[in-house]
C-alpha positions as CSV (number, residue, x, y, z in Angstrom):
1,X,61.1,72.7,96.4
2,X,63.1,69.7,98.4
3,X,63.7,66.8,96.3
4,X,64.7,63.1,97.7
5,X,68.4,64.1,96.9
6,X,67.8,67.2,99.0
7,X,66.2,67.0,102.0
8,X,63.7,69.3,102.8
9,X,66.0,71.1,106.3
10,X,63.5,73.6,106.9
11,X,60.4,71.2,107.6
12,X,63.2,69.2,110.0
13,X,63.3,72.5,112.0
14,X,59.9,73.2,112.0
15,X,58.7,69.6,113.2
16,X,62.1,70.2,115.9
17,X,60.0,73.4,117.2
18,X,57.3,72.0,117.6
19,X,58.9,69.2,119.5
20,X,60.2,72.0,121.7
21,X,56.8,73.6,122.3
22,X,55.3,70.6,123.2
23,X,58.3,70.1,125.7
24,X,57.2,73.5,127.2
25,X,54.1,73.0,127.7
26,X,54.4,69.7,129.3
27,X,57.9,70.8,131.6
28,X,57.8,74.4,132.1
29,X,56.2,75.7,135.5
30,X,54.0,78.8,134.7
31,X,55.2,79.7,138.3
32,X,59.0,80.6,136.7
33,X,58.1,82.8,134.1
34,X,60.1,85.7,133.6
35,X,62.5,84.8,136.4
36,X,65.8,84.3,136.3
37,X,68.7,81.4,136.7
38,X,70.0,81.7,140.0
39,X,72.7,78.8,139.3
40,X,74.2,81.4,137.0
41,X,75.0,84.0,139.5
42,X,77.9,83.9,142.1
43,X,76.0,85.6,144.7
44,X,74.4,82.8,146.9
45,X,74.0,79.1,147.3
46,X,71.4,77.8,145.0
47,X,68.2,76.5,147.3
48,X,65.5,75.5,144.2
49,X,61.6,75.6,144.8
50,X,60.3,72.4,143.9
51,X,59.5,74.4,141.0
52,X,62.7,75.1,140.1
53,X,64.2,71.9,140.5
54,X,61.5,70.4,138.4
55,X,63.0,72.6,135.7
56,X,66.2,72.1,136.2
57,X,66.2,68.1,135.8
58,X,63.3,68.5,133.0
59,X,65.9,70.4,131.3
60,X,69.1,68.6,132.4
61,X,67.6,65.2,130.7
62,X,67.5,66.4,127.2
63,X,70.4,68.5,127.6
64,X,69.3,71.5,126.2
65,X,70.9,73.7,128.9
66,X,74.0,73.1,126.9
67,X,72.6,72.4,123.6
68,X,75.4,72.3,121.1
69,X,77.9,70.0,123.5
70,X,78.2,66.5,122.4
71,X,75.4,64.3,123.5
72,X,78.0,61.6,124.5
73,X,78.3,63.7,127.4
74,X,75.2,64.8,128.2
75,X,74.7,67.7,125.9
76,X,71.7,68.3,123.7
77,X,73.7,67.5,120.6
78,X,72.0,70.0,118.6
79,X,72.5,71.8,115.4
80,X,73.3,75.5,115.8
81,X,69.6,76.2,114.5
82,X,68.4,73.4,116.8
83,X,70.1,75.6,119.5
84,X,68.6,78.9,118.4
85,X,65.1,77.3,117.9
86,X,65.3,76.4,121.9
87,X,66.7,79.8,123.2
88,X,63.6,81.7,120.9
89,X,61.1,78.9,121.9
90,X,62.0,79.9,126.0
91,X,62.1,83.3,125.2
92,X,58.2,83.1,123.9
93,X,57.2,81.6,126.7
94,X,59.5,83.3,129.2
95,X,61.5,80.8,130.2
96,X,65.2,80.6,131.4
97,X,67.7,78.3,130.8
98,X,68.4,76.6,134.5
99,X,71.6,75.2,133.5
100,X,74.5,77.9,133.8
101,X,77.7,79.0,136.5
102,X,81.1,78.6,135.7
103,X,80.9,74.7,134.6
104,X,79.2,76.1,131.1
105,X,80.4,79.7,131.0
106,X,84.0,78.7,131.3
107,X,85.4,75.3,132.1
108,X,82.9,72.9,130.3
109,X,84.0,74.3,127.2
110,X,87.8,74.3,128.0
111,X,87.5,70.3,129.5
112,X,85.6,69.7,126.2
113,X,88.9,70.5,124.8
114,X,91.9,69.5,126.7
115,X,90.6,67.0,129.3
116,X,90.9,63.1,129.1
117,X,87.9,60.8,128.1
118,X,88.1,59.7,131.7
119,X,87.7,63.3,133.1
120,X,84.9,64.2,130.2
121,X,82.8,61.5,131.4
122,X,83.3,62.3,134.9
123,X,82.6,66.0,134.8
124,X,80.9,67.1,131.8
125,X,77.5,65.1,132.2
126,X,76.3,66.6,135.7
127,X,77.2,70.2,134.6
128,X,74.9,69.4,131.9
129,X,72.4,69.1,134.6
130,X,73.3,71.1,136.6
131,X,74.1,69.3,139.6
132,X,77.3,70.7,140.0
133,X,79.1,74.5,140.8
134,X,82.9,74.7,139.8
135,X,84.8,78.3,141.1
136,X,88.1,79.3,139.4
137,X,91.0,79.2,141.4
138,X,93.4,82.1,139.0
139,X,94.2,84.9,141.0
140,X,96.5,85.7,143.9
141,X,97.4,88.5,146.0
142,X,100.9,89.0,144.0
143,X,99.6,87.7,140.8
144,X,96.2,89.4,139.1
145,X,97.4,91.1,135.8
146,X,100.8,88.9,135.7
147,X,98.9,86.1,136.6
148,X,101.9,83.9,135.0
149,X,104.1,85.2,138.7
150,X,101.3,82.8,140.7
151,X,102.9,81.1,143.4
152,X,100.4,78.3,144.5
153,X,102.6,75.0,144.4
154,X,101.3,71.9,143.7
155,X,104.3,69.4,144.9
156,X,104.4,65.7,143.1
157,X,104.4,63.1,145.4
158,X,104.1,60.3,143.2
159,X,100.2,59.2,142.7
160,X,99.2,62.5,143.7
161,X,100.0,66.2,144.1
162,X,100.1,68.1,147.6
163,X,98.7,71.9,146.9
164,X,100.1,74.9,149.2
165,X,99.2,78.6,148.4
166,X,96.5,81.3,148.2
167,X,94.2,82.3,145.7
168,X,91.8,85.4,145.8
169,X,88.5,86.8,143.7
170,X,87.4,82.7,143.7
171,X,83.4,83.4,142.5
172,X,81.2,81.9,144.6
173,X,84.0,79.9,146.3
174,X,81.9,79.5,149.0
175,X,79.0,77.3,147.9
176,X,81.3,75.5,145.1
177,X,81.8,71.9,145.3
178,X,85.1,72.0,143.1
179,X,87.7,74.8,141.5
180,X,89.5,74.5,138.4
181,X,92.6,76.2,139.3
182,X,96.3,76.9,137.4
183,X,99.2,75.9,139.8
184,X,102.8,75.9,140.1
185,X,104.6,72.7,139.2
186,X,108.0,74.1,138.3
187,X,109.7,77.3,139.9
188,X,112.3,77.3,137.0
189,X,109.8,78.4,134.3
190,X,107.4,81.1,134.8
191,X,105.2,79.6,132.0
192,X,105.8,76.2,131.0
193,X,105.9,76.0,134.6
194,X,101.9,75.8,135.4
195,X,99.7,72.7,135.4
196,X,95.9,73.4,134.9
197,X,94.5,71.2,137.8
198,X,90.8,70.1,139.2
199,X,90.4,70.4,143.2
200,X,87.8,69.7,145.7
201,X,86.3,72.6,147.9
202,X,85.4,70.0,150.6
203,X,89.0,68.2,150.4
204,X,90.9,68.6,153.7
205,X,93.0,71.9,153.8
206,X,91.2,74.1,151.8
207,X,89.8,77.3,153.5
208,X,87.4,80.1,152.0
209,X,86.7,83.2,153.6
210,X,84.2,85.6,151.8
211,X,84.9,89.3,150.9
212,X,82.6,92.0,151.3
213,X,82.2,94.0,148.4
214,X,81.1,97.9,148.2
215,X,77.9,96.6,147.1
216,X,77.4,95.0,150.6
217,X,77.6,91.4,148.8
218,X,80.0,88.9,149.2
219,X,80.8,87.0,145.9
220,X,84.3,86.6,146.1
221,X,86.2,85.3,148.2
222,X,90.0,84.3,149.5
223,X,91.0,80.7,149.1
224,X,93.8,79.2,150.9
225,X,95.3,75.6,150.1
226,X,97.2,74.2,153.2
227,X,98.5,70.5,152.5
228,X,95.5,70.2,149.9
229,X,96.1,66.4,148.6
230,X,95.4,67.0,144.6
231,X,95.0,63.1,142.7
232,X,97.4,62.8,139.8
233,X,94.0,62.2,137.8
234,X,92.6,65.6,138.6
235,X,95.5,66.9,136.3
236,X,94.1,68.7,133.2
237,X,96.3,68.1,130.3
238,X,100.2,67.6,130.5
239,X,101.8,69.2,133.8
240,X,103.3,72.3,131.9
241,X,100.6,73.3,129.9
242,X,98.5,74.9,131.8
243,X,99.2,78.3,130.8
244,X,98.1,77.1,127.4
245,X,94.9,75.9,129.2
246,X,94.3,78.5,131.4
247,X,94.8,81.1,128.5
248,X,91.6,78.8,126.5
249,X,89.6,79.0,129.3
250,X,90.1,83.1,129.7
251,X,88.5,83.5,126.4
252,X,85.6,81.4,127.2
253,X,84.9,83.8,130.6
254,X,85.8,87.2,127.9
255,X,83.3,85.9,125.7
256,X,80.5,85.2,128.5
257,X,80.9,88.2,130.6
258,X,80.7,90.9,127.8
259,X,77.7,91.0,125.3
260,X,78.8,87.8,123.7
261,X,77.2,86.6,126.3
262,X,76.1,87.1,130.3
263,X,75.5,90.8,130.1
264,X,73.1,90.7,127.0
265,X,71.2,88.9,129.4
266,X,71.3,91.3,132.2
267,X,70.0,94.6,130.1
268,X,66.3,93.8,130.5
269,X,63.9,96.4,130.0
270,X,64.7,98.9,127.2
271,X,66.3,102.3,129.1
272,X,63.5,104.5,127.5
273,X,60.8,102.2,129.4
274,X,62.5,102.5,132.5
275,X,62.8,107.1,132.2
276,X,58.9,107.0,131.1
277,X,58.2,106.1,134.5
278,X,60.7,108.2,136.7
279,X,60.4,111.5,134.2
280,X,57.7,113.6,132.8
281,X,56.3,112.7,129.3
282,X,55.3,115.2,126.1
283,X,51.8,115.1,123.9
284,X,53.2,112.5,122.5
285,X,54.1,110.3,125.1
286,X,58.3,110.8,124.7
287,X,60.1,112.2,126.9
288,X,60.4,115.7,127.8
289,X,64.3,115.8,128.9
290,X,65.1,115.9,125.1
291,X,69.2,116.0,126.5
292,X,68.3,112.7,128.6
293,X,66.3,112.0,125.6
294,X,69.4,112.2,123.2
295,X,71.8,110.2,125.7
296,X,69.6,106.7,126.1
297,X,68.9,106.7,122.1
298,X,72.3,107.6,122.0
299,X,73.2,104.3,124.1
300,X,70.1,102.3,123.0
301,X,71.8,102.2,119.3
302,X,75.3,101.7,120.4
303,X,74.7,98.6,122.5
304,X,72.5,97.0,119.8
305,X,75.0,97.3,117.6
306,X,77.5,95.7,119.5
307,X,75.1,93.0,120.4
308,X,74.9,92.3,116.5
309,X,78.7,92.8,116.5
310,X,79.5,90.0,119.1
311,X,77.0,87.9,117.8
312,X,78.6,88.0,114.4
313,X,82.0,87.2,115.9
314,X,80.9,84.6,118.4
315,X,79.3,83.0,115.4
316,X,82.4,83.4,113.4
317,X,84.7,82.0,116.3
318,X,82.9,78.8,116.8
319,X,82.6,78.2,113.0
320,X,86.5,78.2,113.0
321,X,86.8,76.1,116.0
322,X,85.9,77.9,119.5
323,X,86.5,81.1,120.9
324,X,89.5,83.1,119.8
325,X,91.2,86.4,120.8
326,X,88.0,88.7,119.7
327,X,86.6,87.5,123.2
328,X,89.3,90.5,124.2
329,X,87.4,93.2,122.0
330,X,84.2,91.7,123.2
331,X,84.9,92.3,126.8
332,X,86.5,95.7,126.8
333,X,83.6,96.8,125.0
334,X,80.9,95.3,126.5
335,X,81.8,96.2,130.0
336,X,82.6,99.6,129.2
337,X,78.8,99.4,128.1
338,X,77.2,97.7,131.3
339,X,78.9,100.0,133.1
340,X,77.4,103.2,131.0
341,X,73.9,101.9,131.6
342,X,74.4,101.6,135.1
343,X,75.3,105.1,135.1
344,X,72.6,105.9,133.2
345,X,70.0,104.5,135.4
346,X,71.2,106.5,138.4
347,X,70.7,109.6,135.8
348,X,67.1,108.5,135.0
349,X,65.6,107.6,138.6
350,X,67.3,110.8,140.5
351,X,67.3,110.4,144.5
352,X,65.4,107.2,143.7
353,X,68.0,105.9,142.3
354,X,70.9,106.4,145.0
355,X,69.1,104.1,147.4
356,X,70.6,101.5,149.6
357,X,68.0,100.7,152.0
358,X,64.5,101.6,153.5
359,X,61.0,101.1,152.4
360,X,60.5,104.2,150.1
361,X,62.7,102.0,147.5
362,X,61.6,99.6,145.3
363,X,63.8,96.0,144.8
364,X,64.3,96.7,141.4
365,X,65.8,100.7,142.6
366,X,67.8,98.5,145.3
367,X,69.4,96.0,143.1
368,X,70.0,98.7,140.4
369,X,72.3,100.5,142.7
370,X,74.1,97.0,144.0
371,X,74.3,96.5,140.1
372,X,76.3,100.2,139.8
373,X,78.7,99.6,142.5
374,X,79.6,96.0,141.2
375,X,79.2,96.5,137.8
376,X,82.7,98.8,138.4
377,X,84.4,95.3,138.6
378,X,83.7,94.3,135.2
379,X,86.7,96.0,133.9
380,X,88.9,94.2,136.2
381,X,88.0,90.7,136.4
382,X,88.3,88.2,133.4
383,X,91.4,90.5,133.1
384,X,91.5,93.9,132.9
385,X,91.1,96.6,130.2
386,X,94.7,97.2,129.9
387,X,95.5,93.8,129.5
388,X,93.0,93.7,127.1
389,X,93.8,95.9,124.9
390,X,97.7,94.4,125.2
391,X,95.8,91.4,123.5
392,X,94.2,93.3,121.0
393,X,97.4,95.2,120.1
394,X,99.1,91.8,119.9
395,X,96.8,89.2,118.8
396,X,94.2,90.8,117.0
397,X,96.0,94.0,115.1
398,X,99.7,92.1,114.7
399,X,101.5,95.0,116.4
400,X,104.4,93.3,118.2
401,X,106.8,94.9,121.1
402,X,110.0,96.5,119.2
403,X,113.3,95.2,120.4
């Protein structure tokens, strides 16, 4: 039983549900349920219903899209069971978060850490509500696994910077308003010689030209910075340490894309749902292909136990200060994952599910195969595998390169 000297936490949490309940009902358009947030994706410019935008602002004011980030700045300012109380609230009632993209996955987080109070206030508050869609400006065409050999330079010119170079695999760098991008500052030190700087994708100079993927989509794209005029206050941190930054931001985007994050929300429906309606049942309403059987319980049990893995280290990260390099294990694994599923699917649905176009297919068969081709990128971006498991070597097992 509480007592005055103890305060009775679990009736806080339970009057803090309700609280979100009521918020639902009043806030949440019955029109949105079950769908999805397109602000996440980096597959096309955002253009909200009414409906949506409703949401989004309903949201944005309490600033429970990013729920633990300081209120100060616009966050919700919750506990972590305050935060866990809103995500199973909008899962009851099938509702999605509509604040997401980049800004929370990758360089909210990162700016919470390194930027100025000047910059914070700036930036952090309309990520919050989602106003705003940042790209990452990290690769090049000579620098992708040795991203420390980028070449962009950003030349000082007293009050401000002037940015010439190329970078490539910017998501959604075609309907962002601004990049957070690692530059050159110094050619005489290939790591202390980046600066972690903020750039505008409308300033004068800056060109993006889209890529067409195997999937027929065009997320990525080249960026090219031609006499790009960069303000001195746009500068994240000290010039120099922007490796350092960069490096803090990477485990944010490891963490998100595996199933610490993004993908957990992309499994949907359970894989033995999906075969019950492409294959033929028994008596008892299983499945009769007891190999195919064998192969998605087989999957079903690994993936859930790596969601309960991540969970347990995201959890364990944070509690010791923010991500660390687990987000490495977590995204060789959890792509290697999405990518098995995808494969799967194909399996289940047969011909129907080798479709790329033509009324005989369903969206969902359409999409599916989109999600197969692009889903073989997973293991690429954010880094790659290899470079993964140089980190895990490394950082997480302590086995250093022998002189």
């Amino acid at each position: 039983m509480a007592t005055q000297l103890e305060p009775d936490i679990h009736a806080d949490e339970e009057a803090f549900r309700t609280e979100v309940q009521q918020f639902l009902a009043a806030n949440f358009p019955a029109e949105l349920k079950g769908k999805a947030n397109a602000l996440a994706g980096v597959d096309g410019p955002t253009d909200e219903t009414p409906a949506q935008t409703k949401w989004r602002e309903a949201v944005g004011r309490r600033g429970w899209g990013t729920p633990t980030w300081p209120k100060e700045y616009g966050g919700g300012g919750l506990t972590k069971a305050q935060a866990k109380i809103v995500e199973q609230e909008f899962a009851k009632v099938g509702a999605y978060n509509p604040i997401g993209g980049m800004g929370v996955m990758m360089f909210g987080p990162t700016l919470l850490e390194y930027g100025s109070e000047k910059q914070k206030q700036e930036h952090i508050p309309p990520i919050c509500r989602g106003e705003i869609r940042w790209c990452q400006g990290y690769s090049e065409p000579n620098a992708g696994s040795d991203l420390a050999n980028l070449q962009t330079f950003a030349e000082d010119k007293g009050d401000h910077y002037i940015v010439n170079g190329q970078k490539t695999w910017t998501s959604g760098g075609q309907w962002a308003d601004k990049c957070f991008a690692i530059v050159r500052t110094d050619k005489s030190d290939k790591h202390r010689g980046i600066s972690f700087m903020l750039i505008d994708m409308d300033a004068p100079g800056v060109e993006v030209r889209p890529i067409t993927m195997i999937s027929g989509t065009s997320p990525f794209c080249e960026t090219f910075f031609s006499d790009v005029k960069v303000p001195k206050e746009n500068l994240v941190g000290e010039e120099g340490q922007g490796w350092t930054i960069g490096k803090r931001l990477l485990q944010h985007e490891r963490t998100n894309i595996s199933g610490g994050g993004r993908l957990a929300s992309m499994m949907g429906r359970s894989l033995g749902e999906i075969a019950k309606r492409y294959g033929k049942t028994d008596a008892d309403g299983e499945l009769a292909d007891k190999v195919l059987r064998d192969k998605i319980a087989d999957f079903e049990i690994r993936w859930n136990s790596f969601l309960l893995t991540a969970r347990r280290a995201v959890e364990e990260s944070k509690a010791q200060g923010g991500v660390s390099e687990i987000s490495s294990v977590l995204k060789k694994l959890g792509t290697k994952l999405s990518q098995e599923r995808s494969e799967l699917l194909i399996e289940i649905r047969g011909l129907q599910g080798l479709g790329w176009e033509g009324d005989e297919f369903t969206d969902g068969e359409l999409e599916a195969v989109r999600g197969w081709l692009f889903g073989k990128a997973t293991t690429i971006y954010g880094g790659s595998t290899e470079i993964q498991n140089n980190i895990i070597a490394k950082r997480v097992l302590g086995m250093l390169d022998h002189q």
